[in-house]
C-alpha atoms as an extended CHARMM CRD file, in Angstrom:
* protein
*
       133  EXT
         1         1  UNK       CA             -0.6020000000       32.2080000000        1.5610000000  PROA      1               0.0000000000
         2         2  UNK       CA             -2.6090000000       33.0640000000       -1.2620000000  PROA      2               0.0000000000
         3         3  UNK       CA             -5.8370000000       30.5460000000       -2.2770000000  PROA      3               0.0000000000
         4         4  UNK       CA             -5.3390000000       28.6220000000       -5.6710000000  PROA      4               0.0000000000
         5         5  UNK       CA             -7.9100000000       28.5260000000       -8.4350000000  PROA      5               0.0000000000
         6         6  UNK       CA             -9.2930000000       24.8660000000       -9.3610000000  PROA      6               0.0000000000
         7         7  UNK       CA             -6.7780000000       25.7930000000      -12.0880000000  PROA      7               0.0000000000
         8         8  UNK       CA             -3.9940000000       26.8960000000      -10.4090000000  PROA      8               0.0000000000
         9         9  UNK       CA             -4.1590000000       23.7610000000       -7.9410000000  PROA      9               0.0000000000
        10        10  UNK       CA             -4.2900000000       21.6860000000      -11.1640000000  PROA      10              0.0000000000
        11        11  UNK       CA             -1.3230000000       23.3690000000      -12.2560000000  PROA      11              0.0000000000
        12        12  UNK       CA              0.4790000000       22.7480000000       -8.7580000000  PROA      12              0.0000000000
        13        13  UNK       CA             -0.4950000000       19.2390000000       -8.2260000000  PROA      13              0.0000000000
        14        14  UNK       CA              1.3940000000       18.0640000000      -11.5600000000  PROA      14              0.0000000000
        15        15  UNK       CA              4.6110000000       20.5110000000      -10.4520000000  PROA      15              0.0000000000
        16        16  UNK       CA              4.5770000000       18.7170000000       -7.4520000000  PROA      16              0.0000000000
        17        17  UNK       CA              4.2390000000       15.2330000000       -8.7150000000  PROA      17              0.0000000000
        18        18  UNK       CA              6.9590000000       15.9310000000      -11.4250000000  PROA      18              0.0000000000
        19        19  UNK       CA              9.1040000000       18.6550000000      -10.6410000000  PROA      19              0.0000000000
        20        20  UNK       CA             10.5490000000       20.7810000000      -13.2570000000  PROA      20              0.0000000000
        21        21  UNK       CA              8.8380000000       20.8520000000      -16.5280000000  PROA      21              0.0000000000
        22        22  UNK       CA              8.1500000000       23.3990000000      -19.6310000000  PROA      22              0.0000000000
        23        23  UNK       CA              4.2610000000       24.3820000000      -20.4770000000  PROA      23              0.0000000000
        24        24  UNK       CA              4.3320000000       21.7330000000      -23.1650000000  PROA      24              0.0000000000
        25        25  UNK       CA              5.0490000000       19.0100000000      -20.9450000000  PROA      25              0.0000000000
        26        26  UNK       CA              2.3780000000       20.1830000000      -18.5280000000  PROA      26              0.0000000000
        27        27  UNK       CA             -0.0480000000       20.1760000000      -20.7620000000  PROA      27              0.0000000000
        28        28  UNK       CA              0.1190000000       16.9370000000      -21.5340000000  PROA      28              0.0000000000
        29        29  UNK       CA             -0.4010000000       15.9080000000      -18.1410000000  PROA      29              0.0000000000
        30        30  UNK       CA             -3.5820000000       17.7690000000      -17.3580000000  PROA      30              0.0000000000
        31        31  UNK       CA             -6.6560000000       15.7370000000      -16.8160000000  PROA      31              0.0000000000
        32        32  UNK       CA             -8.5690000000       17.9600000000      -18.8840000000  PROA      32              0.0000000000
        33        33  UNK       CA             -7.6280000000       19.6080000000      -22.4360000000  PROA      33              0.0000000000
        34        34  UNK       CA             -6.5830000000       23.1400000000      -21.4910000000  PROA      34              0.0000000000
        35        35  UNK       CA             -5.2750000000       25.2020000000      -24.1950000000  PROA      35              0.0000000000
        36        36  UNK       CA             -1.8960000000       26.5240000000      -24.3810000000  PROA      36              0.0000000000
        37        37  UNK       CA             -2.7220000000       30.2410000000      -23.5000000000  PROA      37              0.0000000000
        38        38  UNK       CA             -4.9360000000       29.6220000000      -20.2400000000  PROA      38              0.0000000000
        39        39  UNK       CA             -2.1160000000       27.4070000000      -19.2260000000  PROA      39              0.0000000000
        40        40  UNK       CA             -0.0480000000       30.0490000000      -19.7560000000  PROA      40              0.0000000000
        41        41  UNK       CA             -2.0620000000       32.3440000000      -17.8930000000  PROA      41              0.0000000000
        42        42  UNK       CA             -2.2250000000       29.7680000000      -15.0770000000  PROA      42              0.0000000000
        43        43  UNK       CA              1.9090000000       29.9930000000      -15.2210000000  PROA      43              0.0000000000
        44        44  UNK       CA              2.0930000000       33.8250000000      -15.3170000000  PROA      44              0.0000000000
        45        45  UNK       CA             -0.2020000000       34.0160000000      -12.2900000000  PROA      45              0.0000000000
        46        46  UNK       CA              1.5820000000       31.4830000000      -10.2850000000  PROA      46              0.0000000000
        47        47  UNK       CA              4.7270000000       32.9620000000      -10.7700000000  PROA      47              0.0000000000
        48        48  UNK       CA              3.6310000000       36.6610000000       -9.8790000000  PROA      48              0.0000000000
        49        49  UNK       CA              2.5380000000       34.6400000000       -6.4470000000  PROA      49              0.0000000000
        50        50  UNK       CA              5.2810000000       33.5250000000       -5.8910000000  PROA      50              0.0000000000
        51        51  UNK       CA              4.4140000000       30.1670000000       -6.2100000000  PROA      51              0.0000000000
        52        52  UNK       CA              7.0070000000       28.4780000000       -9.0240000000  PROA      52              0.0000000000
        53        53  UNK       CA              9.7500000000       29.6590000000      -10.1230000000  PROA      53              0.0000000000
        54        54  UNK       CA             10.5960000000       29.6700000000      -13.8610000000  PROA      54              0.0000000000
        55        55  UNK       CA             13.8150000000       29.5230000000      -15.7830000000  PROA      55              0.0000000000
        56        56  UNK       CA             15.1180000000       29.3800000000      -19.3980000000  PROA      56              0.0000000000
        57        57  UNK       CA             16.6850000000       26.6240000000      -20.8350000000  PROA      57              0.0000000000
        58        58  UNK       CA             17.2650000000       27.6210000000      -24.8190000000  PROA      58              0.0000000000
        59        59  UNK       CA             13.9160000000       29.0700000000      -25.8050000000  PROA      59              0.0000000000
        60        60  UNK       CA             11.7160000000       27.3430000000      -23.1690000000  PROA      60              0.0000000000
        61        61  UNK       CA             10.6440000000       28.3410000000      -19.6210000000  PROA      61              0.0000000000
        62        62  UNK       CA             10.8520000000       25.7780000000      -17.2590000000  PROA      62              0.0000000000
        63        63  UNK       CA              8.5840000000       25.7970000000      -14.0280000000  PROA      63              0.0000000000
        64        64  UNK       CA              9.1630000000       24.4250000000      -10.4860000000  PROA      64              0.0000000000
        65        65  UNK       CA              7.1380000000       24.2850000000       -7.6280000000  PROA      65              0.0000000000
        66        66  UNK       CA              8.4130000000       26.6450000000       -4.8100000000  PROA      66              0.0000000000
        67        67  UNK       CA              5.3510000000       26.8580000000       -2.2500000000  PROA      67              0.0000000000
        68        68  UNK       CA              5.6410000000       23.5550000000       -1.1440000000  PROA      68              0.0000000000
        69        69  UNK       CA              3.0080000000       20.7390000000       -1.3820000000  PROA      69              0.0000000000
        70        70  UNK       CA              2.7550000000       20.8290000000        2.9580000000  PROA      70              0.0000000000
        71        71  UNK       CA              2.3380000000       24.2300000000        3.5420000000  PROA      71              0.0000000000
        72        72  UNK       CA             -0.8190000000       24.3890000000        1.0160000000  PROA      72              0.0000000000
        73        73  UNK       CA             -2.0480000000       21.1720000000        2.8050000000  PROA      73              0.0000000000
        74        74  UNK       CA             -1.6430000000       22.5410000000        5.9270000000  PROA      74              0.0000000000
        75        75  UNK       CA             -2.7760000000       26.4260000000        4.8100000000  PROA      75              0.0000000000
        76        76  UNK       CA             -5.9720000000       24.5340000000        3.1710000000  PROA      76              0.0000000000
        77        77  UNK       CA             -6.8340000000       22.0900000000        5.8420000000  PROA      77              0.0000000000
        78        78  UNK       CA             -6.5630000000       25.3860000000        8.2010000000  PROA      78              0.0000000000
        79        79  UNK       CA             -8.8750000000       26.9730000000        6.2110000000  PROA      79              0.0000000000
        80        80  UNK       CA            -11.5590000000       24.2110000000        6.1370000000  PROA      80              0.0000000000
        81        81  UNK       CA            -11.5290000000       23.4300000000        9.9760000000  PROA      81              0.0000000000
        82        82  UNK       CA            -11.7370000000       27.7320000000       10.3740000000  PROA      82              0.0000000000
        83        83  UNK       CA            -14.7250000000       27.6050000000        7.8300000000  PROA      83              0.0000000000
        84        84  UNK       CA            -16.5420000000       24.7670000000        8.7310000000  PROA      84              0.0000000000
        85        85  UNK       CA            -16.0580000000       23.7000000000       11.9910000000  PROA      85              0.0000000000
        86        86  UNK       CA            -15.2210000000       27.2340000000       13.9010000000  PROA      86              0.0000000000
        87        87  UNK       CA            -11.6890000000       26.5680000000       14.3720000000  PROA      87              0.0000000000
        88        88  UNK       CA            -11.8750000000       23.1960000000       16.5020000000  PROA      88              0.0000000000
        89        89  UNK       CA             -9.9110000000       20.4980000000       14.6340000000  PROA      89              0.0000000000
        90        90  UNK       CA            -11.9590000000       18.0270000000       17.0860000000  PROA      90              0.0000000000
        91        91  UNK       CA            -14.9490000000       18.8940000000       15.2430000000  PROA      91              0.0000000000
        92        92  UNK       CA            -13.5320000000       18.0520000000       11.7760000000  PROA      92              0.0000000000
        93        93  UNK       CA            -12.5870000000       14.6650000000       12.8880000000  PROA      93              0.0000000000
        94        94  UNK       CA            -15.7730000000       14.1570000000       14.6770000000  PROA      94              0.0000000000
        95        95  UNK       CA            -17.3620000000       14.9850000000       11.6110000000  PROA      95              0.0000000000
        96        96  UNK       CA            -15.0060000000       12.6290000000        9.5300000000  PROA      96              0.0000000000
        97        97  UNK       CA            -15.5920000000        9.5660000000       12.0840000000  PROA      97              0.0000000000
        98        98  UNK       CA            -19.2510000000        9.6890000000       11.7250000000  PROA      98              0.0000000000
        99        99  UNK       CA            -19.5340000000       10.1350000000        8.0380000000  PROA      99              0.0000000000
       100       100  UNK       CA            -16.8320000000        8.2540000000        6.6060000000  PROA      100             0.0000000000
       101       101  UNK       CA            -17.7750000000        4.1600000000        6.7430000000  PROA      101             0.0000000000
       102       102  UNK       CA            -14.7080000000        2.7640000000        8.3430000000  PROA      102             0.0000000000
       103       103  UNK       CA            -13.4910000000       -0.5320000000        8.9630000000  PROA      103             0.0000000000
       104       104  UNK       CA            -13.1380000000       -1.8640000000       12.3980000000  PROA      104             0.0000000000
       105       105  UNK       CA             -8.7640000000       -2.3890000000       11.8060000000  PROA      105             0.0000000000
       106       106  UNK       CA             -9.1450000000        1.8990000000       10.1290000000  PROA      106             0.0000000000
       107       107  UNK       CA            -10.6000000000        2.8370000000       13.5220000000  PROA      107             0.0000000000
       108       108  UNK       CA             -8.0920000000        0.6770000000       15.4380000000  PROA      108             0.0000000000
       109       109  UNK       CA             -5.2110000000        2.1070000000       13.3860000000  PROA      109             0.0000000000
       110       110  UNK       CA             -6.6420000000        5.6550000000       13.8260000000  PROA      110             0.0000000000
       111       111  UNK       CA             -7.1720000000        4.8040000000       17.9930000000  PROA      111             0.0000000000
       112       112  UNK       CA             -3.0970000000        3.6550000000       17.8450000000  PROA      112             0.0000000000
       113       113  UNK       CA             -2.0170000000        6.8920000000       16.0950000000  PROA      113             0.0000000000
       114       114  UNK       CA             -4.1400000000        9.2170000000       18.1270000000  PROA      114             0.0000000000
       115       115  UNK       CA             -2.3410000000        7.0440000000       21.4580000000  PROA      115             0.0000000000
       116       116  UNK       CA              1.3300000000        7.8150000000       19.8320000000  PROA      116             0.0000000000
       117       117  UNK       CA              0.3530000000       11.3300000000       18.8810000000  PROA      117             0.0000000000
       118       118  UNK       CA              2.2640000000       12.9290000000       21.8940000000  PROA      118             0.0000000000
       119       119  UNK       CA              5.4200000000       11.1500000000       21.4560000000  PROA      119             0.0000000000
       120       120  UNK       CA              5.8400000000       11.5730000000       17.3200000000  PROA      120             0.0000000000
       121       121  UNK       CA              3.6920000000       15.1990000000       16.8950000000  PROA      121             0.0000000000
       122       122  UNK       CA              4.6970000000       18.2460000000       17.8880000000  PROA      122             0.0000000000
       123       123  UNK       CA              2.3530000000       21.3590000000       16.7250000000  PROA      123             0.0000000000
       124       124  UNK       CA              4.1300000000       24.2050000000       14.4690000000  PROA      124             0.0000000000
       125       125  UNK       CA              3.0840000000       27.6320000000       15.2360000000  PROA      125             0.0000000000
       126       126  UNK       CA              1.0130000000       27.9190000000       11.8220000000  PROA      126             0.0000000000
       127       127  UNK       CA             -1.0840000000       24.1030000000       12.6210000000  PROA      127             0.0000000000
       128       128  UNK       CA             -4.6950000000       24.9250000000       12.9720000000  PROA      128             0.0000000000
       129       129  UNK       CA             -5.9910000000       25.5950000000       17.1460000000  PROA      129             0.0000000000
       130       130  UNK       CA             -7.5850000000       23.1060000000       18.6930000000  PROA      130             0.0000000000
       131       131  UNK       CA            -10.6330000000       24.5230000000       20.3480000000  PROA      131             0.0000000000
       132       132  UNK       CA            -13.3480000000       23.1200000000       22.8440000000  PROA      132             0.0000000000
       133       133  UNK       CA            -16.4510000000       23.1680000000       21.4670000000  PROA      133             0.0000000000
């Protein structure tokens, strides 16, 4: 899968959040003012990717998300835990635990899920390795 720009993810995250929509109505939802023709690049891009598809409705384009929201999350998150912690997802979490200030009933809740993992997880072929370090 191909990275997103800050822009492009911007782009993305308000397809995913609202579906179908025309430039105008995207633009409104940005957090940032964008003007029409970068969004429009944005839109252009993202469709050559192969990430929305577009259709007409009278004069206007509509765009939808087609890479879905998971498979970036998951294509992302692989990338981090390859970057940053040589490919051991154990790391990341390690490094999560320590730095992050969580409650005592967070750490409990995290201990319960990690103890039901087996039972309710099973790994797709493209979830990040688990490595020893």
């Amino acid at each position: 899968m191909s990275r997103f720009t800050p822009g492009e993810m911007e782009v993305m995250r308000i397809l995913w959040q609202d579906g179908e929509l025309k430039p105008s109505e995207i633009q409104r939802r940005f957090a940032r003012p964008i003007k029409n023709a970068a969004l429009r690049s944005y839109l252009t891009i993202l469709h050559a990717k192969g990430h929305v598809t577009r259709r007409r409705r009278g004069n206007a384009f509509y765009y939808r998300p087609k890479t879905k929201r998971e498979s970036t999350f998951r294509s992302m998150l692989s990338d981090l835990v390859n970057t940053f912690c040589n490919g051991s997802t154990e790391a990341l979490l390690c490094h999560l635990l320590a730095k992050e200030n969580l409650s005592q009933e967070e750490l409990l809740e995290l201990q319960r899920m990690a103890q039901e993992q087996p039972a309710t997880y099973q790994k797709s072929s493209d979830s990040p390795r688990r490595t020893k370090s």
